[in-house]
FIKE-814888 format. One line per 8 residues: number of its first residue (from 1); their letters; for each residue x, y, z of C-alpha. Coordinates in steps of 0.25 Angstrom, whole numbers, plus 5000, padded with zeros to 4 digits. Layout:
// FIKE-814888
NUM = a = X,Y,Z  ...
END
This chain:
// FIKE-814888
1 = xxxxxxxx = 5000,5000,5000  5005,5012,4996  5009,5024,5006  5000,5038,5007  5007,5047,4998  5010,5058,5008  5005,5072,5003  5008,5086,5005
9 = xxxxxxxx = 4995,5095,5000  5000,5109,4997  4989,5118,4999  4975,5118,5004  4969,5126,4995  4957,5126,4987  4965,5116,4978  4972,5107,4989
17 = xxxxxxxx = 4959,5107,4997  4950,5103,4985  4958,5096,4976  4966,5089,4984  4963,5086,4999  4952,5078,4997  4959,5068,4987  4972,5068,4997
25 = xxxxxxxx = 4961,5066,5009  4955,5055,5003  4965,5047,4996  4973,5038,5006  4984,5037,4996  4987,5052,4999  4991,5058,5014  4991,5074,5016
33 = xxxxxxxx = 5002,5073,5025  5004,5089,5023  4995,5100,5019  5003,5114,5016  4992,5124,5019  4987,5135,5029  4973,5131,5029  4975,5121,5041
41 = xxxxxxxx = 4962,5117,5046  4956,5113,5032  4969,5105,5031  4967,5099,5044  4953,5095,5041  4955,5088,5029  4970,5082,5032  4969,5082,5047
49 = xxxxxxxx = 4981,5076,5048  4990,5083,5037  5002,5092,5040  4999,5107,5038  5012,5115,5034  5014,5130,5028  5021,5132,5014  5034,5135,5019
57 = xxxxxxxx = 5035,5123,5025  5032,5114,5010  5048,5114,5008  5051,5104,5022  5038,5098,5020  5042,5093,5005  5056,5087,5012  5049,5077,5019
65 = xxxxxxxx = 5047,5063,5015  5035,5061,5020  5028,5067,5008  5026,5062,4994  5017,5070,4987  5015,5087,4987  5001,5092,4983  5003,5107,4977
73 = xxxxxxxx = 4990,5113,4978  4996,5127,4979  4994,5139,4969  4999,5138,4956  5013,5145,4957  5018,5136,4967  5016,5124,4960  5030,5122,4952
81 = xxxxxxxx = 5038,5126,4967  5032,5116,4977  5031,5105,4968  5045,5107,4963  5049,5107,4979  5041,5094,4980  5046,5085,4969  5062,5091,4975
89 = xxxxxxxx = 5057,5085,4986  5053,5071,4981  5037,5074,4982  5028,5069,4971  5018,5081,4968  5004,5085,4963  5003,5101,4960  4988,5107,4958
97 = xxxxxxxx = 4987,5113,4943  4992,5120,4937  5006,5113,4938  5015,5123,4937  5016,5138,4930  5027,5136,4919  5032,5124,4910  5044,5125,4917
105 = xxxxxxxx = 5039,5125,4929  5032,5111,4925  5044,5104,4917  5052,5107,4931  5044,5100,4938  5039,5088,4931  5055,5084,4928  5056,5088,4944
113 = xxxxxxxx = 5044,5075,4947  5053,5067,4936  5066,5069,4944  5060,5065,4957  5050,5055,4951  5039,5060,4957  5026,5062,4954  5021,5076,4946
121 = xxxxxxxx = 5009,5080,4944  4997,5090,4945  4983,5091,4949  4975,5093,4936  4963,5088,4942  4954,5091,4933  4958,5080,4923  4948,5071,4934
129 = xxxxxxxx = 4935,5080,4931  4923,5074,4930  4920,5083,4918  4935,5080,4911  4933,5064,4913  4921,5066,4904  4926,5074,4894  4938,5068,4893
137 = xxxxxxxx = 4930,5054,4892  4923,5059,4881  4932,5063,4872  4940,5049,4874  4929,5042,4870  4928,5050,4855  4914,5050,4856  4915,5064,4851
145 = xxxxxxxx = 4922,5062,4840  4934,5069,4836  4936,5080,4846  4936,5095,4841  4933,5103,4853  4934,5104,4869  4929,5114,4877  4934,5116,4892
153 = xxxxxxxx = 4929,5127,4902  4930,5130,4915  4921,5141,4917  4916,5146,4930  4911,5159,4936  4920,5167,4946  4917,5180,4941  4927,5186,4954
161 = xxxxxxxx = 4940,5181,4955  4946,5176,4969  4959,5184,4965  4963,5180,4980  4965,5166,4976  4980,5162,4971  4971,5156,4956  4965,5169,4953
169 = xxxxxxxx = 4977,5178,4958  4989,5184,4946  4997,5174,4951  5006,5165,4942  4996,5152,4937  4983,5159,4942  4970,5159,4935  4961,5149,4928
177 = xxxxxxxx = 4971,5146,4916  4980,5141,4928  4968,5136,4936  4956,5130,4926  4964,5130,4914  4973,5122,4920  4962,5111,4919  4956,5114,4907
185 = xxxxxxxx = 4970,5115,4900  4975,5101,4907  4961,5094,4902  4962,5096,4888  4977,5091,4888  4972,5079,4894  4961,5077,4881  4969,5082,4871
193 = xxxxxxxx = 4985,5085,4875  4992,5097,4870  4985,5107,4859  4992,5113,4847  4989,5126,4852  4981,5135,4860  4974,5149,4862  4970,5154,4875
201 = xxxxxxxx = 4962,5167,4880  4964,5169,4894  4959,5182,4903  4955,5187,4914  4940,5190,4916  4935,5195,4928  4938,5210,4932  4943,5206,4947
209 = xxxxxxxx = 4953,5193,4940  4968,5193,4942  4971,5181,4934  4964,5174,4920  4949,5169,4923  4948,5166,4910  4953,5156,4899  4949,5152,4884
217 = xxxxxxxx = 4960,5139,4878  4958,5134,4864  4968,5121,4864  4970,5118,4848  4974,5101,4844  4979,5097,4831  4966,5087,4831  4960,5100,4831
225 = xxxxxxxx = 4953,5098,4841  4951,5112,4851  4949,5114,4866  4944,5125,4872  4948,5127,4888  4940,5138,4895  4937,5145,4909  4932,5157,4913
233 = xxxxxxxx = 4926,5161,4927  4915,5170,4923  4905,5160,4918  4892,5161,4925  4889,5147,4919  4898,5141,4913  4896,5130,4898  4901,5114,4896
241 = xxxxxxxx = 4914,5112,4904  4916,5103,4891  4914,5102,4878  4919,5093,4868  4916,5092,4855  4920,5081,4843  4916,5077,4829  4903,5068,4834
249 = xxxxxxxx = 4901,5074,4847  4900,5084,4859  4902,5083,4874  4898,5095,4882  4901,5095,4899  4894,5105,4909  4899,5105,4923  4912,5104,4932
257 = xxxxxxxx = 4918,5092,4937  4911,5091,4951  4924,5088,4959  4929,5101,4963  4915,5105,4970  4914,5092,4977  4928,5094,4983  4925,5109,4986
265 = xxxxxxxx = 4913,5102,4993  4923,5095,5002  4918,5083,4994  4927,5071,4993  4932,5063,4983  4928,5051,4988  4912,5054,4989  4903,5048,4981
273 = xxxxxxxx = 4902,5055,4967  4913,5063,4967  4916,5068,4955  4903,5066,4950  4898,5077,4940  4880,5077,4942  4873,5073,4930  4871,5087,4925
281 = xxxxxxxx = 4885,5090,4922  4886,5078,4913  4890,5080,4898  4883,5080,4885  4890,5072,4875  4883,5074,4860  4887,5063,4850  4885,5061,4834
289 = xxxxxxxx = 4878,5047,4833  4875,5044,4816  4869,5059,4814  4862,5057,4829  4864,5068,4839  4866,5061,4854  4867,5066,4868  4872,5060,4878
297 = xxxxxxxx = 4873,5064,4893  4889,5060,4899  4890,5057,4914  4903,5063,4920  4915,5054,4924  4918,5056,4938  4929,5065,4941  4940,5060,4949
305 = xxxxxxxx = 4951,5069,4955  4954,5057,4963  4960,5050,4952  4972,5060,4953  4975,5058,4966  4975,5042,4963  4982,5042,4950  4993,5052,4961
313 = xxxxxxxx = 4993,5042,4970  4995,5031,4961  5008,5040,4955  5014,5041,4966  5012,5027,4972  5014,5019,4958  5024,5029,4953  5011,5033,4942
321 = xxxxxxxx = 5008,5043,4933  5002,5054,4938  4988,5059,4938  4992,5072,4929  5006,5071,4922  5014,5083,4924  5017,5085,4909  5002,5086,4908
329 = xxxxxxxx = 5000,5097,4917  5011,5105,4913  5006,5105,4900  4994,5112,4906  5003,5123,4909  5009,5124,4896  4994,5125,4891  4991,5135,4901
337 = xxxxxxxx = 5004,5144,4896  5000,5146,4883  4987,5150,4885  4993,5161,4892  5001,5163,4879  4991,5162,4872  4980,5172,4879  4992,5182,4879
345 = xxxxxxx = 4997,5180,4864  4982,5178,4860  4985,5166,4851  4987,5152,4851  4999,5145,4857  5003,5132,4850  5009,5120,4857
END
């Protein structure tokens, strides 16, 4: 029987409260041994038996060989520093998206996890969506057809910004590119791999916002096939999630993946349907039959956050592969760059 992997959670914020304690809670394959945070009665609720240390003190703490793996749920521009000090210390590590906030940053660290052989990777949860598992199903089947389109948004409506949070602050990686677009970006390399080129518009909407709010990316394939990743937070009511669209057929997905609510509920994991999206939310698929016109109504796939923390455990156990490759993830920020380029040149970046 294999040992608890012994884990230092860094941060206990809206990300490492979440997104990650209730997995780590619940899963006996993990022990918080260590929580860097000031929030020390929620810690103490919900790993009563954790160790609760400042941020000065991460550097001793990395040194000891009682710990196996860092969890780096901090904000955005600490990333490439504390899981460079991890890995020098022998540490396997899992960073929140994004990775990291350059190519360089990225390449140093992935030959750093090669050097120590150990494991590298980063939390693009959103791979294990209800609403992605779907889609993604769909277009394997080829039940459309050759593809020609695919439609991403993340809209939602925040019409004031909480310019008091380190996300909507003019801090380096800030904003929904970094944040949402992260996501959308990631999941249409995961269906289709690299474009040939892209074209982003990215702005800033709201009068009180401090960093971009807004986002528009067409990603353009030799198979021609194009996909459009949007978000803005000034959507009263927001259209499909999804739409894909193929020679003989449509697929058309309202709704979020119901994961995120149920965790904010303090909901966990291991409750019945979790993950579960209702009825309402289920997709529309429209297929050519012989000249006929059929609707069919697609119940969701269960989304499974857990199955990260599995496939982690079983890396670090099993010497596996891990649940998001680090290559993968860094070509999400090579994706998010040039859209920057892009919105500032106005034209398309090609790859």
């Amino acid at each position: 029987m294999n040992s608890p992997i012994r884990t230092v959670l860094i941060g206990f914020g809206f990300s490492g409260a979440t997104f990650h304690a209730p997995f780590l809670k619940m899963l006996p394959d993990f022990q918080v041994t260590h929580v860097v945070s000031s929030k020390r009665e929620e810690i103490q609720a919900f790993f009563p038996h954790a160790n609760i240390i400042a941020q000065d003190q991460i550097e001793h703490l990395l040194e000891s060989a009682e710990i196996d793996l860092i969890i780096i749920t901090t904000p955005n521009t600490t990333h490439f520093s504390l899981a460079k000090k991890a890995l020098l210390f022998n540490k396997h590590v899992m960073i929140e998206k994004p990775f990291v906030l350059s190519i360089k940053e990225g390449h140093e660290l992935i030959e750093l996890a090669q050097k120590q052989n150990k494991i590298l990777t980063i939390y693009h949860n959103r791979r294990w969506d209800s609403d992605f598992l779907t889609v993604q199903g769909i277009i394997k089947s080829g039940i459309l057809g050759k593809l020609n389109r695919l439609s991403i948004r993340y809209d939602r409506y925040r019409p004031q910004p909480k310019t008091e949070r380190w996300k909507e602050s003019v801090e380096a990686g800030s904003g929904t590119l970094w944040d949402l677009g992260a996501h959308l970006i990631d999941q249409a390399l995961m269906l289709f791999g690299m474009p040939e080129k892209l074209m982003a518009d990215i702005a800033i909407q709201r009068e009180a916002a401090k960093t971009i709010d807004y986002f528009n990316i067409t990603l353009s394939y030799p198979t021609k096939v194009r996909v459009n990743l949007s978000s803005s937070s000034l959507c009263v009511s927001p259209g499909p999630k999804y739409e894909v669209y193929g020679e003989v057929g449509s697929f058309i997905k309202f709704g979020q993946d119901p994961q995120e609510q149920a965790l904010m509920k303090k909901i966990m994991p291991n409750q019945p349907d979790f993950g579960k999206e209702p009825n309402e939310f289920y997709g529309k698929l429209t297929t050519l039959k012989q000249g006929q016109v059929i609707n069919e109504v697609i119940p969701s796939s269960v989304g499974c956050y857990i199955a990260f923390y599995k496939q982690l455990q079983e890396a670090i156990h099993h010497n596996g592969s891990p649940p998001v490759n680090p290559e993968s993830a860094l070509n999400v920020i090579k994706l998010i760059q040039a859209c920057e380029e892009s919105s500032r040149l106005q034209k398309s970046i090609s790859f």
